[in-house]
Gaussian input, Z-matrix of N, CA and C with variables (Angstrom, degrees):
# hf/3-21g

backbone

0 1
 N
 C     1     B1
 C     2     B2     1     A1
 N     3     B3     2     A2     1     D1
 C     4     B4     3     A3     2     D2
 C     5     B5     4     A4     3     D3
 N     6     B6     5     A5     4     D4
 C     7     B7     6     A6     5     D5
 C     8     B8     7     A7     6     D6
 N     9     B9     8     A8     7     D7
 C    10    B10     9     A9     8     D8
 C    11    B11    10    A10     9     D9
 N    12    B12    11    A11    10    D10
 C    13    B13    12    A12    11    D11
 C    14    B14    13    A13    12    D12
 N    15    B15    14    A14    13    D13
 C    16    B16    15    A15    14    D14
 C    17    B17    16    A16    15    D15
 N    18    B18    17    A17    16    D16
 C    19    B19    18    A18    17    D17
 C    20    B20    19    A19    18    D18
 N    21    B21    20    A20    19    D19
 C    22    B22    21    A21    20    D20
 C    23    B23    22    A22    21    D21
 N    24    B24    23    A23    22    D22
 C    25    B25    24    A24    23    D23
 C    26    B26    25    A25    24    D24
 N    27    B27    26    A26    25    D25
 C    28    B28    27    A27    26    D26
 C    29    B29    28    A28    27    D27
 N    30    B30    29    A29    28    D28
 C    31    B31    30    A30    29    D29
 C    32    B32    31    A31    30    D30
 N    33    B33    32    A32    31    D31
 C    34    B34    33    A33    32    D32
 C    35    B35    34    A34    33    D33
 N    36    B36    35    A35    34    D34
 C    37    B37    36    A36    35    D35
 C    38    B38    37    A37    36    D36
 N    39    B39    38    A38    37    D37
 C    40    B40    39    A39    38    D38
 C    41    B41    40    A40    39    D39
 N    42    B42    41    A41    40    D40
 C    43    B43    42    A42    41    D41
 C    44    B44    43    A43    42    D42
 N    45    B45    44    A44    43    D43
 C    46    B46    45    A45    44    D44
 C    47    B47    46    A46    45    D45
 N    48    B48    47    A47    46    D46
 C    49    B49    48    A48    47    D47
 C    50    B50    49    A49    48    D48
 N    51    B51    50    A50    49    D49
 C    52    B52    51    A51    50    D50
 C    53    B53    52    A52    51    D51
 N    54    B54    53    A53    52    D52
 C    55    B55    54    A54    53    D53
 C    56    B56    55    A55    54    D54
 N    57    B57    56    A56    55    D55
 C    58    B58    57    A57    56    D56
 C    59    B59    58    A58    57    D57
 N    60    B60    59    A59    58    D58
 C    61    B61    60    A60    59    D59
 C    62    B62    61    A61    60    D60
 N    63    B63    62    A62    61    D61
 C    64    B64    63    A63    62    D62
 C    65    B65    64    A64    63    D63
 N    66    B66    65    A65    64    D64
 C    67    B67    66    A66    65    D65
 C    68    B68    67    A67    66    D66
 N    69    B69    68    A68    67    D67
 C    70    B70    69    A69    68    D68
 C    71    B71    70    A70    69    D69
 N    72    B72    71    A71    70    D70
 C    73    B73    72    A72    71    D71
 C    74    B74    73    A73    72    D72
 N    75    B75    74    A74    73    D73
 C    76    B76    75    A75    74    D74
 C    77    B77    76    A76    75    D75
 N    78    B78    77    A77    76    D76
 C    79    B79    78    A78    77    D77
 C    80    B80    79    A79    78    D78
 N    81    B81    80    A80    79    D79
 C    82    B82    81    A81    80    D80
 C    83    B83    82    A82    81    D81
 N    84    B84    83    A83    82    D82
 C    85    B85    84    A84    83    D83
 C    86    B86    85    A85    84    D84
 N    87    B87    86    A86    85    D85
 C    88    B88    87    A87    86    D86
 C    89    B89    88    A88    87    D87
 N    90    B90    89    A89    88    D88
 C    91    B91    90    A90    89    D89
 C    92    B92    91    A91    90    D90
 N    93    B93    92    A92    91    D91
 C    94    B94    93    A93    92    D92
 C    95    B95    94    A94    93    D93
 N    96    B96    95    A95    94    D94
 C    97    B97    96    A96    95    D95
 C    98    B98    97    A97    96    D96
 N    99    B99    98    A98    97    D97
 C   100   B100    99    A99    98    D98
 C   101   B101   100   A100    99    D99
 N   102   B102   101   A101   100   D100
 C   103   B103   102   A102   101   D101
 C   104   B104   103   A103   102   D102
 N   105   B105   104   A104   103   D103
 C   106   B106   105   A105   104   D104
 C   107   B107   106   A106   105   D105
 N   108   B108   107   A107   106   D106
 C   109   B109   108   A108   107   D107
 C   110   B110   109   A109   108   D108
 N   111   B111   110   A110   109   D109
 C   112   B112   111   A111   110   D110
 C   113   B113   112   A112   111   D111
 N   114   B114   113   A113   112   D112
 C   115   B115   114   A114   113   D113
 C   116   B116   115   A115   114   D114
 N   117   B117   116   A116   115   D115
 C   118   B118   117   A117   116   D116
 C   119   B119   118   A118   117   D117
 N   120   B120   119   A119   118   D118
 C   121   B121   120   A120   119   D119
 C   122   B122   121   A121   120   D120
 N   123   B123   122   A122   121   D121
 C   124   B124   123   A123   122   D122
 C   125   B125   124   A124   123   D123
 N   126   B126   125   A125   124   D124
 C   127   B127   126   A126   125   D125
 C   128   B128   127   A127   126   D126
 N   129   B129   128   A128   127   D127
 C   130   B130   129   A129   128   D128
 C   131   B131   130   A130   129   D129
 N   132   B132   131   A131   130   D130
 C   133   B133   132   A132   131   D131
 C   134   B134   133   A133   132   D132
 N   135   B135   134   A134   133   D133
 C   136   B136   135   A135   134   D134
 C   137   B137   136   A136   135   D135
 N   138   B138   137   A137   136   D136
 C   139   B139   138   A138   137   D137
 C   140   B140   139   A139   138   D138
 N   141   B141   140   A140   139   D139
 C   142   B142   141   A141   140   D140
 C   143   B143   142   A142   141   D141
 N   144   B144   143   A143   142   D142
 C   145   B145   144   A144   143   D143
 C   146   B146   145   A145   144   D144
 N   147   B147   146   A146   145   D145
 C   148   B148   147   A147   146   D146
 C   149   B149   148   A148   147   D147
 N   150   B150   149   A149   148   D148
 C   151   B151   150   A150   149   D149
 C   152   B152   151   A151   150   D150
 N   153   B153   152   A152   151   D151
 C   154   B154   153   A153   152   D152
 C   155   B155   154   A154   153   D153
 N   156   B156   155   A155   154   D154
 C   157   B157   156   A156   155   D155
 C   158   B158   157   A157   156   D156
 N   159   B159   158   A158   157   D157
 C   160   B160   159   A159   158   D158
 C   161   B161   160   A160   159   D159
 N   162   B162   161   A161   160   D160
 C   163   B163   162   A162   161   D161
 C   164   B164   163   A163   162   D162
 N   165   B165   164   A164   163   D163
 C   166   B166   165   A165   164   D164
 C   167   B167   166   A166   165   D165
 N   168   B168   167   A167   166   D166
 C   169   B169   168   A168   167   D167
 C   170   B170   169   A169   168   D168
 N   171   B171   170   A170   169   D169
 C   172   B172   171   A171   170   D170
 C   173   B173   172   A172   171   D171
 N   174   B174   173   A173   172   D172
 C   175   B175   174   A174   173   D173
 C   176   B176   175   A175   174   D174
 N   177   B177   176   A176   175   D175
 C   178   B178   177   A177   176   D176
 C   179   B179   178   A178   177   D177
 N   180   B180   179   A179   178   D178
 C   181   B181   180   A180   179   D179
 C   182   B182   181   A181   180   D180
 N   183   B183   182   A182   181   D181
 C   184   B184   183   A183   182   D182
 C   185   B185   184   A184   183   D183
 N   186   B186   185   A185   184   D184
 C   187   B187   186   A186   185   D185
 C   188   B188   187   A187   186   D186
 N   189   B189   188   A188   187   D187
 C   190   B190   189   A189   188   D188
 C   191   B191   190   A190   189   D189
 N   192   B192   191   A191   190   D190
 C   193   B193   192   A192   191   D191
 C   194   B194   193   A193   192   D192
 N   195   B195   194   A194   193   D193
 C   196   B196   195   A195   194   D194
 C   197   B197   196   A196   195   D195
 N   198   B198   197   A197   196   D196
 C   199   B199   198   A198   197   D197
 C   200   B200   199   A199   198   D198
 N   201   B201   200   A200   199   D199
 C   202   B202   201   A201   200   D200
 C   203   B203   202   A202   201   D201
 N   204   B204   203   A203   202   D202
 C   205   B205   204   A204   203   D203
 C   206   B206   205   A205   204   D204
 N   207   B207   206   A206   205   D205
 C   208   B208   207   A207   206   D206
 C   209   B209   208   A208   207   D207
 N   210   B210   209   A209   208   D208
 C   211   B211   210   A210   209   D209
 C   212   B212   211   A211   210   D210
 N   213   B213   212   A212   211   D211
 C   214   B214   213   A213   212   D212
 C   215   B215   214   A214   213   D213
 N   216   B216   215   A215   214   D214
 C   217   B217   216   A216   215   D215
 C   218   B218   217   A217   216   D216
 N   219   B219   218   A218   217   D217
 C   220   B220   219   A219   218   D218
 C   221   B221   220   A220   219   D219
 N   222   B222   221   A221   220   D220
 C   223   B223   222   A222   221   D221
 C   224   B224   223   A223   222   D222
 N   225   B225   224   A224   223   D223
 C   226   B226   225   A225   224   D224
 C   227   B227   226   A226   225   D225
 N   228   B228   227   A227   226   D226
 C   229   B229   228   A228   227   D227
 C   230   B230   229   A229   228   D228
 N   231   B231   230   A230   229   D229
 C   232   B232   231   A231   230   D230
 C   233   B233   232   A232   231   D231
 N   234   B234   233   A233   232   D232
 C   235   B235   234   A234   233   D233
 C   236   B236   235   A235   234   D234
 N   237   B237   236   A236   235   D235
 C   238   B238   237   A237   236   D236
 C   239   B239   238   A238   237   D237
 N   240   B240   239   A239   238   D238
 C   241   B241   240   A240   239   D239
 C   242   B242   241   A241   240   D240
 N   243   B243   242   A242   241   D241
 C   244   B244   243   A243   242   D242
 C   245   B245   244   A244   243   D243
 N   246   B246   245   A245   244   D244
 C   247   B247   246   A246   245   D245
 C   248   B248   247   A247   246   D246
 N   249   B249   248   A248   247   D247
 C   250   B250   249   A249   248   D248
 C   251   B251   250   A250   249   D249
 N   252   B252   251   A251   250   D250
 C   253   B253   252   A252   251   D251
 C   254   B254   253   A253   252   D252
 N   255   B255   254   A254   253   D253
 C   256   B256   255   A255   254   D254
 C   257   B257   256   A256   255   D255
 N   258   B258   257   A257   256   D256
 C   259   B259   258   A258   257   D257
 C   260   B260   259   A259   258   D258
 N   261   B261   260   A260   259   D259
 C   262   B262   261   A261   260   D260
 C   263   B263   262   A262   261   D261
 N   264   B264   263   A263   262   D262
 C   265   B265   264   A264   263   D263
 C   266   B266   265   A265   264   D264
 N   267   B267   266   A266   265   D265
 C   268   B268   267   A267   266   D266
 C   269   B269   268   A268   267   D267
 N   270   B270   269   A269   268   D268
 C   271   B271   270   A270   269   D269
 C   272   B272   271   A271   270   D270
 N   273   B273   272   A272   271   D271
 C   274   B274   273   A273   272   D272
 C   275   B275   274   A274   273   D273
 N   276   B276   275   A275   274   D274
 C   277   B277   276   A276   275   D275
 C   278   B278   277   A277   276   D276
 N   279   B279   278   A278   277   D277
 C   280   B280   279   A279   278   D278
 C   281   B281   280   A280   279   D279
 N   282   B282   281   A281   280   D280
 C   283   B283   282   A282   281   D281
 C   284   B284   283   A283   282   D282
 N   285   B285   284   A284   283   D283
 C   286   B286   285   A285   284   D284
 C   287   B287   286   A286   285   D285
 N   288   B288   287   A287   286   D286
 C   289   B289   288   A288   287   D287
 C   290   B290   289   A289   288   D288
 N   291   B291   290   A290   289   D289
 C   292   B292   291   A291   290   D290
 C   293   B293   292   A292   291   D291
 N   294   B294   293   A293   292   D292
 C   295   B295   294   A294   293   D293
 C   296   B296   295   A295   294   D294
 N   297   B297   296   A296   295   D295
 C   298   B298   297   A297   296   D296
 C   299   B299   298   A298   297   D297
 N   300   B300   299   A299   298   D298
 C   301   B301   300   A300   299   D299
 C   302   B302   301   A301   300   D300
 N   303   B303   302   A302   301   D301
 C   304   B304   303   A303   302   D302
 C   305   B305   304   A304   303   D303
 N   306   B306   305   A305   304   D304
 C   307   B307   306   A306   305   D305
 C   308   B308   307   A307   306   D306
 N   309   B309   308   A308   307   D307
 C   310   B310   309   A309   308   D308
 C   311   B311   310   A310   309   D309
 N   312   B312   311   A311   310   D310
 C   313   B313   312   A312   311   D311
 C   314   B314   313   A313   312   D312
 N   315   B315   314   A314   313   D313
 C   316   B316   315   A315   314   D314
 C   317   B317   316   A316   315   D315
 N   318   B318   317   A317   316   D316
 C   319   B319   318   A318   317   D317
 C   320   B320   319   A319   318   D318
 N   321   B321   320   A320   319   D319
 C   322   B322   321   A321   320   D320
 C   323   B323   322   A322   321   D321
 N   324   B324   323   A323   322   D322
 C   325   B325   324   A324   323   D323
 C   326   B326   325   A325   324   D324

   B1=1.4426
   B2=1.5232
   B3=1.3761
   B4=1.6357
   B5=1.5894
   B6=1.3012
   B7=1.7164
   B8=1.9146
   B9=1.3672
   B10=1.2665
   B11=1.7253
   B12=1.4087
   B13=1.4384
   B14=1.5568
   B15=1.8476
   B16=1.4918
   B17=1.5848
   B18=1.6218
   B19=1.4076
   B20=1.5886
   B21=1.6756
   B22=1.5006
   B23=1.5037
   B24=1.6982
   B25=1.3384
   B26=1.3930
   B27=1.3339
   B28=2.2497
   B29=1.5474
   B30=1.5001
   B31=1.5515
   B32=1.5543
   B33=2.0911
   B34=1.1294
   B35=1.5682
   B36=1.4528
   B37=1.7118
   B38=1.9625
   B39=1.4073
   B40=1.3423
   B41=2.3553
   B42=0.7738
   B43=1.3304
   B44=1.7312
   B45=1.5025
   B46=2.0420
   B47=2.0326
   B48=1.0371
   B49=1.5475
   B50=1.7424
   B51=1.3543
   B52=1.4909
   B53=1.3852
   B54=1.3893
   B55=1.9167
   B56=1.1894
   B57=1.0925
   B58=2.0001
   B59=1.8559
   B60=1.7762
   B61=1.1101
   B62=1.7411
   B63=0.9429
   B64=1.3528
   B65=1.4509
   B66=1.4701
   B67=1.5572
   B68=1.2917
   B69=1.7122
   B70=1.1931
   B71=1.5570
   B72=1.4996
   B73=1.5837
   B74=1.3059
   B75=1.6292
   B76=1.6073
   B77=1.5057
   B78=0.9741
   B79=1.1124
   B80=1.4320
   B81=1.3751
   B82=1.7945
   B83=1.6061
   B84=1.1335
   B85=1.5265
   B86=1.7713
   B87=1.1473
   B88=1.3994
   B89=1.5336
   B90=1.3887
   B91=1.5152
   B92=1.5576
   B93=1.3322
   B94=1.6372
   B95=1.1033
   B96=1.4262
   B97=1.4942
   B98=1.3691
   B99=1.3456
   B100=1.9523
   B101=1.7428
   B102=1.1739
   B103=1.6201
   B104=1.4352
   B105=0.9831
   B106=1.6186
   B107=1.5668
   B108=1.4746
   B109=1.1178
   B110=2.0719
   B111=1.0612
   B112=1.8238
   B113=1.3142
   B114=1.6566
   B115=1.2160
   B116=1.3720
   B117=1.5327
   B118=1.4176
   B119=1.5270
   B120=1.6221
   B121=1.4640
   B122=1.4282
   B123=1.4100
   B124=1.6619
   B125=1.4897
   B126=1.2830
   B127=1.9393
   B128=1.4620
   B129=1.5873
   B130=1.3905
   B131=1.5989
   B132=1.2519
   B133=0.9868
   B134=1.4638
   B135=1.7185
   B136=1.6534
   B137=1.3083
   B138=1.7881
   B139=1.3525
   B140=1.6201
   B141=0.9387
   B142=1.5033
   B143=2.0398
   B144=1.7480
   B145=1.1210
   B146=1.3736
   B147=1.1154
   B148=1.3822
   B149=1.7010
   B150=1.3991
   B151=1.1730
   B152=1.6035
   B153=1.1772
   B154=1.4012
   B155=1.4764
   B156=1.1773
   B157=1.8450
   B158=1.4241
   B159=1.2755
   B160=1.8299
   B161=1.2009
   B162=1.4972
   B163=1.6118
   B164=1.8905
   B165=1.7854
   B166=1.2879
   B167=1.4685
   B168=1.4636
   B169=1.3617
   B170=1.3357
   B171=1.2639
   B172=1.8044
   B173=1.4432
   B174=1.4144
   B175=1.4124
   B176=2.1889
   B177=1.4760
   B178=1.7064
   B179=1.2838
   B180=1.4765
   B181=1.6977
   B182=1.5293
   B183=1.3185
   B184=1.2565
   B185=1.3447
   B186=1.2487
   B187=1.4797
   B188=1.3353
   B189=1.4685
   B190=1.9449
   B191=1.2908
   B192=1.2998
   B193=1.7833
   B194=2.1356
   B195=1.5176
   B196=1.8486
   B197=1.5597
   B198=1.2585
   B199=2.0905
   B200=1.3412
   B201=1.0725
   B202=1.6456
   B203=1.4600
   B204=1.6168
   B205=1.5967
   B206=1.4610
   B207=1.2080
   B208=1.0564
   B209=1.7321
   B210=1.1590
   B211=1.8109
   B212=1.4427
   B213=1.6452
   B214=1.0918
   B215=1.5554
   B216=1.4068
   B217=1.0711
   B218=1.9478
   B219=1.5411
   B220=1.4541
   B221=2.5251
   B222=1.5456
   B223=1.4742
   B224=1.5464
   B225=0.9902
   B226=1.7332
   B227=1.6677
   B228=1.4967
   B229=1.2864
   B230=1.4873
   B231=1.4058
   B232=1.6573
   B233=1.5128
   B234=1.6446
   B235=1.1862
   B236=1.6539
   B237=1.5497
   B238=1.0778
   B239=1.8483
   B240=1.2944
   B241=1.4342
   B242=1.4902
   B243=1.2854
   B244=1.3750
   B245=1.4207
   B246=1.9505
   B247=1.2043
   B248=1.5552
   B249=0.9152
   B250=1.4649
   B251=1.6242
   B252=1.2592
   B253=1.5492
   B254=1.7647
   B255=1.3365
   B256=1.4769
   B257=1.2299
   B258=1.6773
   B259=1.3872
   B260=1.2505
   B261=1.5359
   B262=1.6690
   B263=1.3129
   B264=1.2028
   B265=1.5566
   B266=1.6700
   B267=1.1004
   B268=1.4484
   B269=1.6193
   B270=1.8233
   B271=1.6830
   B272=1.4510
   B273=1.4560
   B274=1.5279
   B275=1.6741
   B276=1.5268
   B277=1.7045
   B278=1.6067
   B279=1.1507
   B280=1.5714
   B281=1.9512
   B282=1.1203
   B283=1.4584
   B284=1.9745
   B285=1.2724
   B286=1.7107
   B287=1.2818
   B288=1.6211
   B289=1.4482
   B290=1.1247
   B291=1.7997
   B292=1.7894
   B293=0.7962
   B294=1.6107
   B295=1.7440
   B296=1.1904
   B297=1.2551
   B298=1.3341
   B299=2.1244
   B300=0.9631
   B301=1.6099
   B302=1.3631
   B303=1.2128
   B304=2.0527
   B305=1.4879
   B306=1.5264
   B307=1.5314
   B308=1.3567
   B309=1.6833
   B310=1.1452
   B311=1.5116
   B312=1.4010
   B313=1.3610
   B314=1.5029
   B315=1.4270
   B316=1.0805
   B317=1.3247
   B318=1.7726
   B319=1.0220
   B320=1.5651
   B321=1.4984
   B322=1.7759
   B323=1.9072
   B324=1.1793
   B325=1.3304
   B326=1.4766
   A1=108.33
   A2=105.45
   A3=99.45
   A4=111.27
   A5=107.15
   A6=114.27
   A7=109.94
   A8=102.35
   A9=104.86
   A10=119.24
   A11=106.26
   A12=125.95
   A13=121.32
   A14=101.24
   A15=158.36
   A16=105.31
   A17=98.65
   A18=93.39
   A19=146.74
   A20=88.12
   A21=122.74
   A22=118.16
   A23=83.87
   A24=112.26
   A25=114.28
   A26=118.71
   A27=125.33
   A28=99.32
   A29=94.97
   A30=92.12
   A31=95.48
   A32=108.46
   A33=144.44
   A34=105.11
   A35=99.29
   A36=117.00
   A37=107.77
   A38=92.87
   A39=92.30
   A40=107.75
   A41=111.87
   A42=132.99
   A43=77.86
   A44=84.29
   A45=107.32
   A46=90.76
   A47=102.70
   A48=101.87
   A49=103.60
   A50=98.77
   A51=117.64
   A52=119.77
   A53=108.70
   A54=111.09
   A55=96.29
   A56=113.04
   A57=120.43
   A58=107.36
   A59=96.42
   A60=105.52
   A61=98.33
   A62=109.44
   A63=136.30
   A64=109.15
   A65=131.09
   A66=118.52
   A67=104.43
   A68=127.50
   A69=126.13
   A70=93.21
   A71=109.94
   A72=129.47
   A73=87.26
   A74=108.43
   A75=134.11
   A76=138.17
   A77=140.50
   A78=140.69
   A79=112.61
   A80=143.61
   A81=122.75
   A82=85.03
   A83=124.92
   A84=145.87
   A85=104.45
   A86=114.69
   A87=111.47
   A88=119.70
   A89=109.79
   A90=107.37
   A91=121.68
   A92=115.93
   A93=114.68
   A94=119.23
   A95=96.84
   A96=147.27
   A97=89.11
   A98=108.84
   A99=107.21
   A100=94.12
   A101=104.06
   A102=117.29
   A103=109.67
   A104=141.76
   A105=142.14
   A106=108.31
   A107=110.36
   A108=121.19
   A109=130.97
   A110=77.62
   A111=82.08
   A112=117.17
   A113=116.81
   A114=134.04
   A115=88.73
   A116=128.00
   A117=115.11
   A118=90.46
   A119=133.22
   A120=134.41
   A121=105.70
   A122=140.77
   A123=102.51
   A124=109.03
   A125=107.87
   A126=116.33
   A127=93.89
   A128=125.51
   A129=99.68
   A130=125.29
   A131=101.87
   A132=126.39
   A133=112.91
   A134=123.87
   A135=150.36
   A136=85.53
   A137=94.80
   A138=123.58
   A139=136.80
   A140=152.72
   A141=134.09
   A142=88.76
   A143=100.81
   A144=95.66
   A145=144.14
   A146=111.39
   A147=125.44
   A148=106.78
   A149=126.03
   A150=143.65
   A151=109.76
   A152=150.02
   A153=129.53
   A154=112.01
   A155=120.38
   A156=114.44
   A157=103.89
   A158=111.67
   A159=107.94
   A160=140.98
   A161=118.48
   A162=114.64
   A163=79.52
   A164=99.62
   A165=105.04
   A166=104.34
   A167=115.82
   A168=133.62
   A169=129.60
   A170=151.54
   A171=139.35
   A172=86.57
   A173=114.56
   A174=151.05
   A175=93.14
   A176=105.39
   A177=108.08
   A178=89.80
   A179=129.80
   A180=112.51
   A181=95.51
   A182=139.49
   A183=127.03
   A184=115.76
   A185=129.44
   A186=135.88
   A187=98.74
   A188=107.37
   A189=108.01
   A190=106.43
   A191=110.59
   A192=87.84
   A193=92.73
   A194=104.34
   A195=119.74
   A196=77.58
   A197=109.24
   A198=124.99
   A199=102.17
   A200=115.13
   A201=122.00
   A202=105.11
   A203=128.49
   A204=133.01
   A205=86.54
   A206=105.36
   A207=135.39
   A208=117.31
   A209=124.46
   A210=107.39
   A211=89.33
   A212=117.95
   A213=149.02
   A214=113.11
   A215=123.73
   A216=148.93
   A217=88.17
   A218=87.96
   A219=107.99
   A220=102.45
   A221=93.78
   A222=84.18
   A223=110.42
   A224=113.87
   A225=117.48
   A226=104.69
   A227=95.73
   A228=108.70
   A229=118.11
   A230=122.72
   A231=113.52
   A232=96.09
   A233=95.92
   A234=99.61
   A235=142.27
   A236=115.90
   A237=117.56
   A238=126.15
   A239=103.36
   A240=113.97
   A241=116.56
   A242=162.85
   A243=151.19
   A244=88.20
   A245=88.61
   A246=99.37
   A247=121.45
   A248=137.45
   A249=143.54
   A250=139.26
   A251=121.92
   A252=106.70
   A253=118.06
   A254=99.78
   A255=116.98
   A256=106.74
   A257=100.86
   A258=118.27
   A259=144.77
   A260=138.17
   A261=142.14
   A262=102.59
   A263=109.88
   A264=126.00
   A265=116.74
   A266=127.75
   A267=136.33
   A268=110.49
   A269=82.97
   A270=89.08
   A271=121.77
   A272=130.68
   A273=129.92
   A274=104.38
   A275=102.39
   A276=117.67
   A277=103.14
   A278=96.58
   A279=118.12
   A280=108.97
   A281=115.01
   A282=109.93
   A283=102.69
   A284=103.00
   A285=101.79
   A286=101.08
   A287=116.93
   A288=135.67
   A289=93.30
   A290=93.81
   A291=121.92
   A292=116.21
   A293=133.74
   A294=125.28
   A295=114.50
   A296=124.80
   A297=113.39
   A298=94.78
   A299=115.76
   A300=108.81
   A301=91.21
   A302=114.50
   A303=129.72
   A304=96.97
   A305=118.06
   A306=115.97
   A307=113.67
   A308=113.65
   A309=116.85
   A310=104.87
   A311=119.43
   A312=129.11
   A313=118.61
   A314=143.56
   A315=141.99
   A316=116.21
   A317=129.13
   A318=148.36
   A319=108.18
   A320=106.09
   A321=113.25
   A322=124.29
   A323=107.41
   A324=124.83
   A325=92.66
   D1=132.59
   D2=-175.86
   D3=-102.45
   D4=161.48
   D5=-178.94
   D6=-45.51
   D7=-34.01
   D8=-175.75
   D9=-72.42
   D10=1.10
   D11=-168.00
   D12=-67.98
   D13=-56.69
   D14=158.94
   D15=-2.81
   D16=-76.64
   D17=-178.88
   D18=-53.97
   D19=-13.43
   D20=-173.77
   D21=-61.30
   D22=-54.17
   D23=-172.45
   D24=-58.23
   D25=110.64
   D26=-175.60
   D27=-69.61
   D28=-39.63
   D29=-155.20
   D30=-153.91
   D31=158.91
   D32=-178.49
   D33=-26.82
   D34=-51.33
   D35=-149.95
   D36=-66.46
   D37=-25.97
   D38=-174.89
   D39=-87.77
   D40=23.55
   D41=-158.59
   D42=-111.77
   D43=156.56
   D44=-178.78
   D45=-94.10
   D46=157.96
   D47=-167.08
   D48=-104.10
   D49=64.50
   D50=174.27
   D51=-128.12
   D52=-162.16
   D53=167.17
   D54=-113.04
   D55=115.27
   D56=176.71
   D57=-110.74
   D58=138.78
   D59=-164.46
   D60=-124.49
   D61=130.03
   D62=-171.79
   D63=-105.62
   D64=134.01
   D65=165.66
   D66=-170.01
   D67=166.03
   D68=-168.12
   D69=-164.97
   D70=155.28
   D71=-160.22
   D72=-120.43
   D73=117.62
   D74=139.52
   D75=-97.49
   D76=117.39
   D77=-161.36
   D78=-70.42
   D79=122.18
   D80=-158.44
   D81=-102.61
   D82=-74.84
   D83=-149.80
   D84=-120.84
   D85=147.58
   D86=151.61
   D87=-41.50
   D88=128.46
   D89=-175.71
   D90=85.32
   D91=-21.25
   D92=164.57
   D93=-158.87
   D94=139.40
   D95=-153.91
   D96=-90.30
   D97=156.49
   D98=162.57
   D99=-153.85
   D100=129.88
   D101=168.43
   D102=-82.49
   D103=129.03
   D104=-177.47
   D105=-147.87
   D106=143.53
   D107=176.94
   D108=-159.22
   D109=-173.17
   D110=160.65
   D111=-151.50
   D112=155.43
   D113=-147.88
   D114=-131.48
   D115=126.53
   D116=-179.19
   D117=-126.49
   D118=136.94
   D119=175.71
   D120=-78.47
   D121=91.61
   D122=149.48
   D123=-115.07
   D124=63.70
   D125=157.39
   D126=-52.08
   D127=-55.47
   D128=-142.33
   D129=126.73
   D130=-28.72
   D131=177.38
   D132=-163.63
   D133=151.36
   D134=177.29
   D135=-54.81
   D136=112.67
   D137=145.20
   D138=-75.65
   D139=168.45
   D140=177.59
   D141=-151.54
   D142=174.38
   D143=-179.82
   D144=52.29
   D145=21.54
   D146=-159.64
   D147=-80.64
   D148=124.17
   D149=-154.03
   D150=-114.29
   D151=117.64
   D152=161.37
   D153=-87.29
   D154=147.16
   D155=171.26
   D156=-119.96
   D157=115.52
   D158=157.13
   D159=-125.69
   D160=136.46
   D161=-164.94
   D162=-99.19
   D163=154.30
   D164=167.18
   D165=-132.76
   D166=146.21
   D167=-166.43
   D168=-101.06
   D169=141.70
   D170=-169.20
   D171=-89.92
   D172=-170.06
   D173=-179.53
   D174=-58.04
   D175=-40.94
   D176=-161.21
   D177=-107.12
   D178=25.65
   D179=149.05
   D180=91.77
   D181=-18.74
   D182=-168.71
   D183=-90.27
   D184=155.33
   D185=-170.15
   D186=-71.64
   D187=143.50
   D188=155.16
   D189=-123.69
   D190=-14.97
   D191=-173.16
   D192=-176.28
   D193=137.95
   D194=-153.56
   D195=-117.68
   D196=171.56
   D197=167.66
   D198=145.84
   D199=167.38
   D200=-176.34
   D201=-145.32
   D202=166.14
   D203=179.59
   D204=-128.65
   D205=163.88
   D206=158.57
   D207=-71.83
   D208=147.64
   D209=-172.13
   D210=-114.80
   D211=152.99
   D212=171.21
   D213=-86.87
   D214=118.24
   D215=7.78
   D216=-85.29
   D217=159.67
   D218=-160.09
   D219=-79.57
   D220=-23.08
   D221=159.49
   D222=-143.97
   D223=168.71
   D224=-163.54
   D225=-147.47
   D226=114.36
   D227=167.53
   D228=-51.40
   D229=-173.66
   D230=173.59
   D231=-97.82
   D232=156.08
   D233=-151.21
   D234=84.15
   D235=-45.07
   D236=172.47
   D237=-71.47
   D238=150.58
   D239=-163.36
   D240=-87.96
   D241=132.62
   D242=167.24
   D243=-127.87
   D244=162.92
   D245=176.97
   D246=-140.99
   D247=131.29
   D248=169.14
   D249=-69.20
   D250=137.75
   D251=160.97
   D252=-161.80
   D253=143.58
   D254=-174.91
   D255=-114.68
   D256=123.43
   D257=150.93
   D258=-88.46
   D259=114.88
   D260=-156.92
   D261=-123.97
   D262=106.29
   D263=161.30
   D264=-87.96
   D265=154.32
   D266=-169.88
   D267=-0.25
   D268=72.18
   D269=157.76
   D270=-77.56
   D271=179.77
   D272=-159.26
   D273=-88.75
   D274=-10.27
   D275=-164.99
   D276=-175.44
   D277=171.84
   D278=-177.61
   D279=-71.24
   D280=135.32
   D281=-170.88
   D282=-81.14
   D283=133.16
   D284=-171.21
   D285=-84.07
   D286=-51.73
   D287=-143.53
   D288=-177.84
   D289=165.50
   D290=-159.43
   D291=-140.46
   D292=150.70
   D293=147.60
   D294=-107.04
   D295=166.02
   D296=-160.70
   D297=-147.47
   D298=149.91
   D299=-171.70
   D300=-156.63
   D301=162.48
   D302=-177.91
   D303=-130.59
   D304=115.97
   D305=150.27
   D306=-113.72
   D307=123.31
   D308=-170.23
   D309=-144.15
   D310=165.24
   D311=-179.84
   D312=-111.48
   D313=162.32
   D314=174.23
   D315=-92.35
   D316=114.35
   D317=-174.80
   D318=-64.33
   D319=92.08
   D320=174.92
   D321=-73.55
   D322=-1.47
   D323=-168.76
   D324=-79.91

């Protein structure tokens, strides 16, 4: 599902019944990059711990550099939105493209 999808969407139900992570590369300053995003829950149920992981890619598809943040707020009801962001100082090249993945746990409280 692409970012351009989003606005479409009225409601929860039409959403894949996962934690989907969304993100996009802006350039702030000469020299750094920042990955930023949002994390929307619809497991279904309160997630906790929720992790983003991202590999970032050159112009030829190859990795330069993997790490993950932690997402803000630290647990998320279903439905609720968090959001993330990474900062890259003197990368080797300009970031082309991303992957983006959610590791998270189920909130038993």
């Amino acid at each position: 599902m692409s970012l351009k999808e989003f606005p479409e969407i009225e409601n929860f139900q039409r959403l894949p019944r996962e934690v989907i992570v969304k993100g996009t590369i802006s350039e702030e300053t000469e020299g750094l990059q920042r990955l930023h995003g949002i994390v929307i829950n619809n497991v279904g149920h309160a997630v906790t711990r929720i992790r983003v992981n991202a590999v970032l890619f050159d112009d030829q598809k190859l990795p330069i550099r993997a790490t993950n943040a932690l997402v803000d707020p630290e647990k998320l009801e279903q439905g609720a939105i968090g959001t993330f962001a990474l900062d890259f100082k003197e990368l080797p090249c300009k970031v082309k493209s991303h992957y983006l993945h959610a590791n998270w746990s189920f909130d038993y409280d």
